[in-house]
Backbone bond lengths (Angstrom), bond angles and torsions (degrees), N, CA, C in turn:
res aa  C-N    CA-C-N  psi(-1)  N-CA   C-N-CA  omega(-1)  CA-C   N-CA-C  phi
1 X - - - 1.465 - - 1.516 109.44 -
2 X 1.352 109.07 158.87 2.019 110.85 -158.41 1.940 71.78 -103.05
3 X 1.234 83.26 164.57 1.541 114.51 176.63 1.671 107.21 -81.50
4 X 1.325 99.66 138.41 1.307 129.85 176.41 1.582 134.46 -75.87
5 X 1.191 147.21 59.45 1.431 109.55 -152.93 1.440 101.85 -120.24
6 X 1.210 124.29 146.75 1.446 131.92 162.16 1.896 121.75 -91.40
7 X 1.155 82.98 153.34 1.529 94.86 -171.26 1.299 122.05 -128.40
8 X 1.817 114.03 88.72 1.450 110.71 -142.73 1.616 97.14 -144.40
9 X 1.266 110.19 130.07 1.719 123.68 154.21 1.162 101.26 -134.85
10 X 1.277 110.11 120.86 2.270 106.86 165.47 1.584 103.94 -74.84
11 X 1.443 127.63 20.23 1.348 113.06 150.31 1.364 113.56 -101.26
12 X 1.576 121.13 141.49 1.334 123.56 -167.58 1.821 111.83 -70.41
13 X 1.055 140.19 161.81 1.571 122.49 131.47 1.323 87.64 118.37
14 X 1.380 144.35 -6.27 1.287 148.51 -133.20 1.669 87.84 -101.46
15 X 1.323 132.84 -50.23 1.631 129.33 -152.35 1.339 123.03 107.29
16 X 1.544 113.63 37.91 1.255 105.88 -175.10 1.014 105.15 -77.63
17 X 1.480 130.12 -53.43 1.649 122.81 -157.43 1.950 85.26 -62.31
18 X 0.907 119.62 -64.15 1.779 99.35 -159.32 1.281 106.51 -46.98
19 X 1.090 112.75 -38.76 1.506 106.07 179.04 1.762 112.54 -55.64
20 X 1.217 106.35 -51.10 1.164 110.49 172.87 1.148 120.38 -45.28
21 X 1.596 128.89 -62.65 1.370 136.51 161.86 1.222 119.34 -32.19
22 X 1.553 122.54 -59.58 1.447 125.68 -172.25 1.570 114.14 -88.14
23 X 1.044 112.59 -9.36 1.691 100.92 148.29 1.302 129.35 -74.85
24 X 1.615 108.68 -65.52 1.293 95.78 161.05 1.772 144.71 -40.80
25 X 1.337 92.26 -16.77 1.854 105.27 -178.88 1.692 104.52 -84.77
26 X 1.310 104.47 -28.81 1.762 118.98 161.33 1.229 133.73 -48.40
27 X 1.791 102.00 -57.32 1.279 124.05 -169.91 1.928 83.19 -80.22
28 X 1.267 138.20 -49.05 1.785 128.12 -151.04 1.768 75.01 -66.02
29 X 1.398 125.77 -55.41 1.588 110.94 -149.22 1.217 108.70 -62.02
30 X 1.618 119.40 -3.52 1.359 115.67 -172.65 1.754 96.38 -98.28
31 X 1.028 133.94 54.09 1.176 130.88 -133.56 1.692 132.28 -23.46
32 X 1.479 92.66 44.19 1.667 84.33 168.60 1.446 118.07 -96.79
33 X 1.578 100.83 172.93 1.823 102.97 -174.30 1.507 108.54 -69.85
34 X 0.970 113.95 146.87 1.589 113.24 -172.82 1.469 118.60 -137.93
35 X 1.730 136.40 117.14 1.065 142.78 161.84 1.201 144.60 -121.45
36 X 1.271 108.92 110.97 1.943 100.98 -167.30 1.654 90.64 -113.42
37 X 1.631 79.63 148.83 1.462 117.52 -163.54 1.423 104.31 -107.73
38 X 1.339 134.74 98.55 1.513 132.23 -160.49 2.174 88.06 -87.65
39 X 1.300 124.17 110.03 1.453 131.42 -167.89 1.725 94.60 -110.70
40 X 1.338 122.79 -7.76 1.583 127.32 -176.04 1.358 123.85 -81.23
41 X 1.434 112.47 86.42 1.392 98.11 174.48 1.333 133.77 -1.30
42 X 1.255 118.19 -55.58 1.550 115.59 -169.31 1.590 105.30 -93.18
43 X 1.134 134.42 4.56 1.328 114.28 126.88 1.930 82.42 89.12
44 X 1.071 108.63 26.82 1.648 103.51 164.35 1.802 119.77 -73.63
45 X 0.836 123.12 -33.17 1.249 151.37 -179.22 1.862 98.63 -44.89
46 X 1.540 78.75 -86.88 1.768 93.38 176.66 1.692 123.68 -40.94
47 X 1.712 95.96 -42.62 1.400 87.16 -173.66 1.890 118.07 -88.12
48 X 1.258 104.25 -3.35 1.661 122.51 166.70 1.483 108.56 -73.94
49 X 1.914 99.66 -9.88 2.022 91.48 -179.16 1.407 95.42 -89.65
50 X 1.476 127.36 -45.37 1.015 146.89 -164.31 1.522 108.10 121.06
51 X 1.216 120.86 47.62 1.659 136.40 179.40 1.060 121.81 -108.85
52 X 1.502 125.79 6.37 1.123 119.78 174.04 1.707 136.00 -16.45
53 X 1.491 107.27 -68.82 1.102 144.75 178.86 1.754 98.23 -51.66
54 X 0.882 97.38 -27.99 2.148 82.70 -172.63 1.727 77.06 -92.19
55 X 1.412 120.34 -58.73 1.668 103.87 -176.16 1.592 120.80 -30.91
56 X 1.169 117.79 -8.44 1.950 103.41 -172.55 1.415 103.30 -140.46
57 X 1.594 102.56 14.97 1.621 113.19 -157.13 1.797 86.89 -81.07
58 X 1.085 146.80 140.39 1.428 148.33 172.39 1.385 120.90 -102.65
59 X 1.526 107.45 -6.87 1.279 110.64 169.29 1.997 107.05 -69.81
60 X 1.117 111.60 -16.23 1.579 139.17 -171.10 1.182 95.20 -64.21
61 X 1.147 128.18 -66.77 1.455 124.48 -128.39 1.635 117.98 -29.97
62 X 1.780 102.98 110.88 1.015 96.94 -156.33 1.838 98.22 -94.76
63 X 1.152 99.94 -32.95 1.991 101.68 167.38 1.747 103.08 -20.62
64 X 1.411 100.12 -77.90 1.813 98.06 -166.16 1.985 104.69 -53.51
65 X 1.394 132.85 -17.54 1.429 121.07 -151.06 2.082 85.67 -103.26
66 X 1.496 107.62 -9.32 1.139 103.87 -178.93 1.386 117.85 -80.51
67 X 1.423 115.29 -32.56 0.920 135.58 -167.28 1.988 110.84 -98.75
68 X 1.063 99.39 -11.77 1.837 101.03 178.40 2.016 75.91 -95.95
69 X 0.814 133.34 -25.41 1.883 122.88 -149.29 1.301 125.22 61.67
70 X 1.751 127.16 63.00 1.018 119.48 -144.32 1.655 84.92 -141.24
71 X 1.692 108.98 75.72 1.542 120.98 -172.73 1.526 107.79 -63.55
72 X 1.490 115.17 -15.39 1.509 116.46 -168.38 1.597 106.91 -91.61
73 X 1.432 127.21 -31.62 1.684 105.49 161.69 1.421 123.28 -90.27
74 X 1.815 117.93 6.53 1.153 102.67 159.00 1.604 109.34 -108.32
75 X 1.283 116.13 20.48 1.556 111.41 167.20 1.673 95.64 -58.71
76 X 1.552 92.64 -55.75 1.674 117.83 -157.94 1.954 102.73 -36.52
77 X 0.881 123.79 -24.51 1.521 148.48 -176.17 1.013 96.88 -80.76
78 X 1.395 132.49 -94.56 1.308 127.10 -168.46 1.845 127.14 -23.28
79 X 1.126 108.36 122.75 1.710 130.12 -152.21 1.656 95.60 -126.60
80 X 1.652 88.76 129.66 1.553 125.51 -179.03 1.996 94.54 -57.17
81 X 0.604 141.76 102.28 1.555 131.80 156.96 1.620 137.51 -93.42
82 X 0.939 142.11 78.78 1.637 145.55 -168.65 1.975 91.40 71.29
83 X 1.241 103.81 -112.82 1.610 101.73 173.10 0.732 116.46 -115.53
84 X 1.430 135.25 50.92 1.684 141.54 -157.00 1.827 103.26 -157.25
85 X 1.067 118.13 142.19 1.096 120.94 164.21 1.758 123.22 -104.23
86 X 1.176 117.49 143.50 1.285 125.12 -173.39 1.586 128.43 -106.51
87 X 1.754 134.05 123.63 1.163 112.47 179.45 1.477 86.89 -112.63
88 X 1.792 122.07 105.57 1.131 123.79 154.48 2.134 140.55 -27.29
89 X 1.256 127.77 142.23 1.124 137.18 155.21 1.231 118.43 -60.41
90 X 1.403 128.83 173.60 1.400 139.17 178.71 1.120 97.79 -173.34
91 X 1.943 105.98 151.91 1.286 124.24 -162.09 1.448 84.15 -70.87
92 X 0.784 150.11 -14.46 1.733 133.25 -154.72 1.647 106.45 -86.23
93 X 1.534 106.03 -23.07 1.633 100.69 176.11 1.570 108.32 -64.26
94 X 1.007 134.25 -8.81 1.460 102.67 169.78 1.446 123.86 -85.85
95 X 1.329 107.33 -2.04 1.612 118.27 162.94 1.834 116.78 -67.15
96 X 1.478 102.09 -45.46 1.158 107.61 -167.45 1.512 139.96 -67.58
97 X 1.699 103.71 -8.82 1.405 113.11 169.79 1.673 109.37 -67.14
98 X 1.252 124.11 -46.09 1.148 123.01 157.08 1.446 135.68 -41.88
99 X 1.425 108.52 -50.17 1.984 107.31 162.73 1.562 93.86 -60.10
100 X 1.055 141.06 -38.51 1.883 125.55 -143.59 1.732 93.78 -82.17
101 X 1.880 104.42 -41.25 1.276 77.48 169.05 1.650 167.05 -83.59
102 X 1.474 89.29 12.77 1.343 119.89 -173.10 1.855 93.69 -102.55
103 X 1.109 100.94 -26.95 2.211 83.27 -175.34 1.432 94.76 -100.21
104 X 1.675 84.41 147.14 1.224 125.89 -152.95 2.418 94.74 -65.40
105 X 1.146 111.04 110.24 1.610 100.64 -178.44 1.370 104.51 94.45
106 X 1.133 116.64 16.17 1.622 113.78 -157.00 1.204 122.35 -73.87
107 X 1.908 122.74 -10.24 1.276 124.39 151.18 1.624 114.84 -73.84
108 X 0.789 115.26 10.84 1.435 118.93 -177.41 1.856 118.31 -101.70
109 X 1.141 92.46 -13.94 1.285 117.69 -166.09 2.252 100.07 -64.85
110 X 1.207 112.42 -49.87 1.717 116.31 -162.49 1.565 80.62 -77.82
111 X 1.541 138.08 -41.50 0.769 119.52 -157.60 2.055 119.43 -77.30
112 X 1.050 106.82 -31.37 1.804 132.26 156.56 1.677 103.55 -49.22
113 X 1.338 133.34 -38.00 1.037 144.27 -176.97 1.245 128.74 -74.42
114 X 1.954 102.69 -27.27 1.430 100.42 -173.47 1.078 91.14 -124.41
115 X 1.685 135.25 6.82 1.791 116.84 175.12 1.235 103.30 -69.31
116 X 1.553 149.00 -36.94 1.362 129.81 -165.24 1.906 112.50 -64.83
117 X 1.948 105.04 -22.60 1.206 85.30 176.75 1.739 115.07 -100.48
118 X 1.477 113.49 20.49 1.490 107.09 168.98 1.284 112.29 -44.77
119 X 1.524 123.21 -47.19 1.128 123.86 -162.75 1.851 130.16 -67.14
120 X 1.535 88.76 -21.94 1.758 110.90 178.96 1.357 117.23 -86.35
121 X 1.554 109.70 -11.88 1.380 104.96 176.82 1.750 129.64 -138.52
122 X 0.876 158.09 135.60 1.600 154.20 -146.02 1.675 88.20 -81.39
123 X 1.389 131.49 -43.81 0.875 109.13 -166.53 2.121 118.60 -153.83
124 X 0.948 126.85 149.19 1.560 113.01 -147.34 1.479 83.96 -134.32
125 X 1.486 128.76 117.29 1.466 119.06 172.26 1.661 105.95 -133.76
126 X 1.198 108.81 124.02 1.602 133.29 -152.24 1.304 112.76 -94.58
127 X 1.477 135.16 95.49 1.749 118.09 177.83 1.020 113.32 -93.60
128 X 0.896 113.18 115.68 1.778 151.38 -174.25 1.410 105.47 -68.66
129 X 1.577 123.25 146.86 1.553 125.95 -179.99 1.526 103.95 -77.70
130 X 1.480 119.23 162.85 1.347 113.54 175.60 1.279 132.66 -88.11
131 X 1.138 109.52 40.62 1.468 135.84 -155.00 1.667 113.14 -120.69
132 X 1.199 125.04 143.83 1.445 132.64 160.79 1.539 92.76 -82.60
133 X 1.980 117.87 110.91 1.552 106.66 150.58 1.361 95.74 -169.14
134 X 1.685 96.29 -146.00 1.834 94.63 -171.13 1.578 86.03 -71.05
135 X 0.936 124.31 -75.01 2.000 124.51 -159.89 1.499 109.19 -18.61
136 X 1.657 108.72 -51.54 1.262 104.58 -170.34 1.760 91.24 -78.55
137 X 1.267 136.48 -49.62 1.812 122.05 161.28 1.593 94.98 8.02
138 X 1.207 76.20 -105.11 1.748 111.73 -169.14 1.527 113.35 -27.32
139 X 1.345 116.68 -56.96 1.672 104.87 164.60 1.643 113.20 -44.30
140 X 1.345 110.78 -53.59 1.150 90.96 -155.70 1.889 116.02 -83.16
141 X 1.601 108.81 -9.88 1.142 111.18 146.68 1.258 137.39 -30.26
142 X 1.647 102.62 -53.59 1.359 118.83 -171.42 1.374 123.30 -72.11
143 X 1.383 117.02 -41.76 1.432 149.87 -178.99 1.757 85.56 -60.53
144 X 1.490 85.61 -97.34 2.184 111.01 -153.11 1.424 115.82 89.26
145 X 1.343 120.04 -3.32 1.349 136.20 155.15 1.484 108.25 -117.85
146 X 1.533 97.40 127.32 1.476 108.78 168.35 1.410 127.96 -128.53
147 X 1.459 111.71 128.76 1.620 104.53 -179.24 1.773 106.30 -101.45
148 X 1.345 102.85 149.35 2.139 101.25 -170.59 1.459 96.30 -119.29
149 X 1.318 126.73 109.92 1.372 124.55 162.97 1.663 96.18 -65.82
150 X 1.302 114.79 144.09 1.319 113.56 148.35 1.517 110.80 -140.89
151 X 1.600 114.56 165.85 1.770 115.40 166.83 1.537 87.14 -82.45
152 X 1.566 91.14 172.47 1.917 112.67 172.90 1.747 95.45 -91.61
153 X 0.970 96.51 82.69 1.338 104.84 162.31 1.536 130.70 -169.99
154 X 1.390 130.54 150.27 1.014 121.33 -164.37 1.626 140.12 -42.97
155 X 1.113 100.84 -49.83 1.681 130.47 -178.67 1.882 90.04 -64.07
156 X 1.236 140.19 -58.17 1.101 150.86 -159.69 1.940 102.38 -59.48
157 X 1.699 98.90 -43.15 1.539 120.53 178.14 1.301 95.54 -67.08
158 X 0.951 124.17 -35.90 1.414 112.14 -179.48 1.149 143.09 -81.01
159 X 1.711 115.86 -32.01 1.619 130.17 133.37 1.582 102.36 -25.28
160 X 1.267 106.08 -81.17 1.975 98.03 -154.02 1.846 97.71 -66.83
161 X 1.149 140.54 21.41 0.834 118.05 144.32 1.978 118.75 -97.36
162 X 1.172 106.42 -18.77 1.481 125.34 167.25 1.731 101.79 -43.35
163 X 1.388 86.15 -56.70 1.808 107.51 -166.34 1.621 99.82 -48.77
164 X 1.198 124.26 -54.71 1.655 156.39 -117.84 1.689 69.84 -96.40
165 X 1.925 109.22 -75.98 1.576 93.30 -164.57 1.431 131.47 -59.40
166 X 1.437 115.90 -7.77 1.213 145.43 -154.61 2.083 86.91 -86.94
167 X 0.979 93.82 -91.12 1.374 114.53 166.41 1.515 117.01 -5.89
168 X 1.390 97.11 -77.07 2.160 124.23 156.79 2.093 97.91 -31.78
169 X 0.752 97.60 -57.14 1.642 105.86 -166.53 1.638 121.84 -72.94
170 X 1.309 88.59 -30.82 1.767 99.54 155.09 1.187 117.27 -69.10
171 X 1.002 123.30 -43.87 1.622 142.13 -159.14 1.696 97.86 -69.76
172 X 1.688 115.55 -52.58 1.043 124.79 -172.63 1.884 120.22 -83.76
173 X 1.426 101.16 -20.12 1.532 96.73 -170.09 2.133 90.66 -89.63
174 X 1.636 115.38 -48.74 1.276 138.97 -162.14 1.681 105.81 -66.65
175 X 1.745 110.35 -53.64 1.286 118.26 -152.99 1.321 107.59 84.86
176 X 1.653 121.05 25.56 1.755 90.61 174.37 1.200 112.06 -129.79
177 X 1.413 106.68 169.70 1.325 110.82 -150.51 1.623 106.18 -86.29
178 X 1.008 144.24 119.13 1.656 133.77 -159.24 1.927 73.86 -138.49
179 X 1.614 110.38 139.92 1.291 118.64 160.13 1.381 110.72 -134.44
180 X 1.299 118.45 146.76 1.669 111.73 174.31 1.613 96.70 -96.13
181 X 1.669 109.10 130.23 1.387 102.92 178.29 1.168 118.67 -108.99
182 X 1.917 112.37 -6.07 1.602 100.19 171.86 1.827 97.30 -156.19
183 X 1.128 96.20 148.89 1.731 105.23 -173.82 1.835 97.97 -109.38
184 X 1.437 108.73 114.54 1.483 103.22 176.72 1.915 117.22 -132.97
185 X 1.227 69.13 109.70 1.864 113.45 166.14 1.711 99.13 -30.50
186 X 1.463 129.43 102.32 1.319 122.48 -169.66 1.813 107.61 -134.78
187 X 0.612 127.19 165.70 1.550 154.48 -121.67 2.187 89.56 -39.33
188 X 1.628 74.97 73.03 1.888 110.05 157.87 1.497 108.92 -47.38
189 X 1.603 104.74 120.97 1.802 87.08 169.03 1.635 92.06 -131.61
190 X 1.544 94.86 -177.70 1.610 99.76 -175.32 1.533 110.89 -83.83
191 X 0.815 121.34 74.05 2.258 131.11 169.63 1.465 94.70 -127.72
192 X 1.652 84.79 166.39 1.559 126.91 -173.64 1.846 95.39 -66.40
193 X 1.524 122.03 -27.19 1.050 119.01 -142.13 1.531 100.81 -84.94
194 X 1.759 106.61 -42.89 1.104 131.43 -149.81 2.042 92.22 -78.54
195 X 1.662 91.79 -49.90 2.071 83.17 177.03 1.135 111.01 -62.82
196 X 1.028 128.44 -32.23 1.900 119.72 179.64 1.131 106.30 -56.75
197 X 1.715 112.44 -65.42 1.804 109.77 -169.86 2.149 104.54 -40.11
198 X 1.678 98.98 -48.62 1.758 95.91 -158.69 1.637 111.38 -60.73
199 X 1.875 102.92 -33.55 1.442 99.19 178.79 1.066 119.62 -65.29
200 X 1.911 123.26 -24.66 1.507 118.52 -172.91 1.872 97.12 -83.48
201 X 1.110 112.39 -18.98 1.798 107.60 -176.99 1.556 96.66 -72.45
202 X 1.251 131.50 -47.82 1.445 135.04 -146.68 1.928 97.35 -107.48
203 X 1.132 101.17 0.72 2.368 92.28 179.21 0.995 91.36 -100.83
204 X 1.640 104.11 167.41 1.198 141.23 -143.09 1.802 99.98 -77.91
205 X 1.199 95.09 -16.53 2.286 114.88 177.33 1.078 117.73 -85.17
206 X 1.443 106.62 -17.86 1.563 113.48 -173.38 2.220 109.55 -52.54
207 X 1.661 78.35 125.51 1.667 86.92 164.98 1.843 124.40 -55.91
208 X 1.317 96.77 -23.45 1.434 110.15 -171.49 1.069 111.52 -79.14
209 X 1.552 124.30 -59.57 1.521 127.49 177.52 1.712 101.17 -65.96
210 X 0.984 138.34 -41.69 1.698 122.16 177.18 1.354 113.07 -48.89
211 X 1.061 113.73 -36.08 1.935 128.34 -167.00 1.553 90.82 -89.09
212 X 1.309 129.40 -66.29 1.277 122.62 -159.58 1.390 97.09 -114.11
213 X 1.271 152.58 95.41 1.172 142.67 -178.66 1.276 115.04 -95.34
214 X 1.647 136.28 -3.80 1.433 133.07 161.47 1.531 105.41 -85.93
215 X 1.768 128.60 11.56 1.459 110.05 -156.86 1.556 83.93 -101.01
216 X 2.111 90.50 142.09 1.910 83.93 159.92 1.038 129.22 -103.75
217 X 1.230 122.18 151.99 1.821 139.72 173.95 1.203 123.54 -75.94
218 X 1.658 108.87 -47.46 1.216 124.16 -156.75 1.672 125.19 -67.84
219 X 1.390 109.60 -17.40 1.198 97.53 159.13 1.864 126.90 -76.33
220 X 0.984 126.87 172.30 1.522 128.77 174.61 1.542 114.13 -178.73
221 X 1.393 103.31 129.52 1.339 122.86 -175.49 1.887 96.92 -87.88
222 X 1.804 96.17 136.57 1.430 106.24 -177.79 1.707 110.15 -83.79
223 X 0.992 120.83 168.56 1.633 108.87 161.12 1.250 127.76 -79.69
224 X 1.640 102.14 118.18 2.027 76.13 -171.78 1.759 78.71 -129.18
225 X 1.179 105.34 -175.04 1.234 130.51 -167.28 1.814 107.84 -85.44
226 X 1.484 92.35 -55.51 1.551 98.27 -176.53 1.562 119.93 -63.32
227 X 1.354 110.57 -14.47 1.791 103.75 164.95 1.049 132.28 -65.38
228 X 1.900 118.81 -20.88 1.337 133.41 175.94 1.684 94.21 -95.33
229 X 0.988 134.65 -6.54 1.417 128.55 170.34 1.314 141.75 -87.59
230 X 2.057 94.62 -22.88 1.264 101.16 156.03 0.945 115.05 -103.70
231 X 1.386 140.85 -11.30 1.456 132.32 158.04 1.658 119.76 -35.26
232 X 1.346 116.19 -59.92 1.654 138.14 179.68 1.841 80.98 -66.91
233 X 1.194 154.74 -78.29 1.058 122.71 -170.20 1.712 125.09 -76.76
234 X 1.427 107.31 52.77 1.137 94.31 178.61 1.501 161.48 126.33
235 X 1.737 82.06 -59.76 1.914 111.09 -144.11 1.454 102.35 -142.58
236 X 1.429 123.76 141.79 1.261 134.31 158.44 1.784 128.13 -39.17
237 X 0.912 135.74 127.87 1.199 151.31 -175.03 2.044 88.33 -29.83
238 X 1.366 103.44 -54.16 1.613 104.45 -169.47 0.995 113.11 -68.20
239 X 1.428 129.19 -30.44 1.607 136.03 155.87 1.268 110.28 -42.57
240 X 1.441 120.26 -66.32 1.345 122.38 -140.65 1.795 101.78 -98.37
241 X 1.180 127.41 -37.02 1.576 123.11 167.33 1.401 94.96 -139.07
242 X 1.407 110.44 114.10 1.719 99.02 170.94 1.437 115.75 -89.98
243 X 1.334 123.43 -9.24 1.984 130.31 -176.54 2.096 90.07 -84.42
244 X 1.665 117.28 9.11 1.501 95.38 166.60 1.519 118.72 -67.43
245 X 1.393 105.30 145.81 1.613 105.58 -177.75 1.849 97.46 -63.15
246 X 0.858 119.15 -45.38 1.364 124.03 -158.02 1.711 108.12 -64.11
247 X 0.935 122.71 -17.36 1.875 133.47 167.06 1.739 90.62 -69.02
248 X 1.147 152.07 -49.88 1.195 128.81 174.91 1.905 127.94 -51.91
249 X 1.353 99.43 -25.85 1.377 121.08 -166.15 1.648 95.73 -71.27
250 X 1.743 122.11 -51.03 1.162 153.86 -167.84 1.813 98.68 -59.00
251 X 1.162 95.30 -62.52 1.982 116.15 175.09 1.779 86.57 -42.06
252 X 1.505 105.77 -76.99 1.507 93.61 -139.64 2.252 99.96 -59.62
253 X 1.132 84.78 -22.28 1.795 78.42 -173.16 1.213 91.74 -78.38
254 X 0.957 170.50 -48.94 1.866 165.91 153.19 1.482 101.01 -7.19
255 X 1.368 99.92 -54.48 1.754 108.50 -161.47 1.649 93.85 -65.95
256 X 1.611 127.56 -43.13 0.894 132.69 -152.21 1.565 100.38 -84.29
257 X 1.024 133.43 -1.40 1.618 130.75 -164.65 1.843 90.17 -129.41
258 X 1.234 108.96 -41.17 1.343 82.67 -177.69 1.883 128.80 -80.12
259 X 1.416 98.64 12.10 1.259 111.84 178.47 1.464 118.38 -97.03
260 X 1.649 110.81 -21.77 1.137 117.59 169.11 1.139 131.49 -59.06
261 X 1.354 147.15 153.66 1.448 150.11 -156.68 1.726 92.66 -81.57
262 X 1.431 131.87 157.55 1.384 100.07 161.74 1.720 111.87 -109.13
């Protein structure tokens, strides 16, 4: 079975879908199989592939096909993208936290959905809503590896610790094993604010390394302009400018996940 990973902060604004995008565009150049699963209501994901159109498409509705478990008309969805493959959003997920919580296992449900395609792909990376609830549940069910974009900043520190108790609480009500395997430092700028947050993530005090002590820090994406530029057009950072400094940052965390056990 291909590896799982989720891609989750319940604070908003953080960079998941790029993150999402530009890993996966990492992991395909490394030539493995690659699939991200846009799981976010708002459907940022999809429209950063250039999917809009299946997002509002109603012939879709992928809420009800999630909930019958019916992996074969939303295979039919899933879209070839640069070297990445895509399992699109639909407006209908914002209905669906509400059905999940009334059926019986109902975080269990995305995860039943995507084991038949472990096998088709090296690797499955999930963007998660920015929310503490069942949706984000269920990602991280599905996964059990989690990567946390965060900014260097306080409020952001405070999501992945949200995440962290969240995580703890699965572990304890479920029995399952959910690990965070990498904490990434995202649109880094040059302030006083941003080195404080990375030195307290990366010292020897850090809450993060006591709890997770194999997770890495050390990479971090800078802020640049052109990541929000190819997003709105579309396309992966490697698509859209490949001389960005920030596609190296992407490489080394690729290298670093695909070495991991899954």
């Amino acid at each position: 079975m291909g590896c799982m990973l989720a891609i989750a902060n319940p604070k908003g604004g953080v960079g998941k879908t790029t993150t999402t995008i530009n890993v996966g565009a990492a992991l395909a150049e490394r030539g493995r199989k690659v699939l991200l699963v846009d799981f976010d209501p708002q459907g940022h994901l999809s429209v950063g592939c250039g999917l809009k159109e299946t997002y509002s498409n109603t012939r879709f509705e992928l809420a009800s096909l999630i909930l019958k478990g019916d992996i074969e008309q939303i295979r039919a969805y899933i879209a070839a993208v640069e070297k990445f493959w895509i399992m699109p959003a639909h407006m209908s997920l914002i209905r669906l936290e509400d059905e999940l919580v009334v059926q019986r296992a109902g975080e269990s449900r995305l995860s039943k959905l995507l084991a038949p395609l472990g096998d088709e792909f090296d690797f499955c990376l999930i963007d998660s809503p920015p929310t503490i609830s069942i949706l984000t549940d269920s990602v991280l069910l599905a996964a059990r590896r989690v990567v946390v974009p965060i900014q260097a900043e306080d409020t952001s520190i405070r999501g992945l610790h949200a995440l962290e108790d969240e995580i703890l609480e699965l572990k304890d009500i479920l029995d399952a094993d959910i690990q965070i395997t990498a904490v990434l430092p995202n649109m880094v700028m040059n302030n006083s604010v941003s080195e404080r947050v990375l030195t307290e993530l990366r010292g020897k005090t850090s809450q993060v390394l006591q709890r997770w002590p194999k997770v890495m820090t050390q990479v971090e994406i800078r802020k640049r302009i052109d990541l929000a530029k190819a997003w709105y057009a579309g396309k992966s950072i490697f698509n859209y400018n490949p001389r960005c400094d920030a596609i190296e940052s992407y490489r080394k965390l690729a290298r670093f996940l695909d070495r991991k056990p899954g």
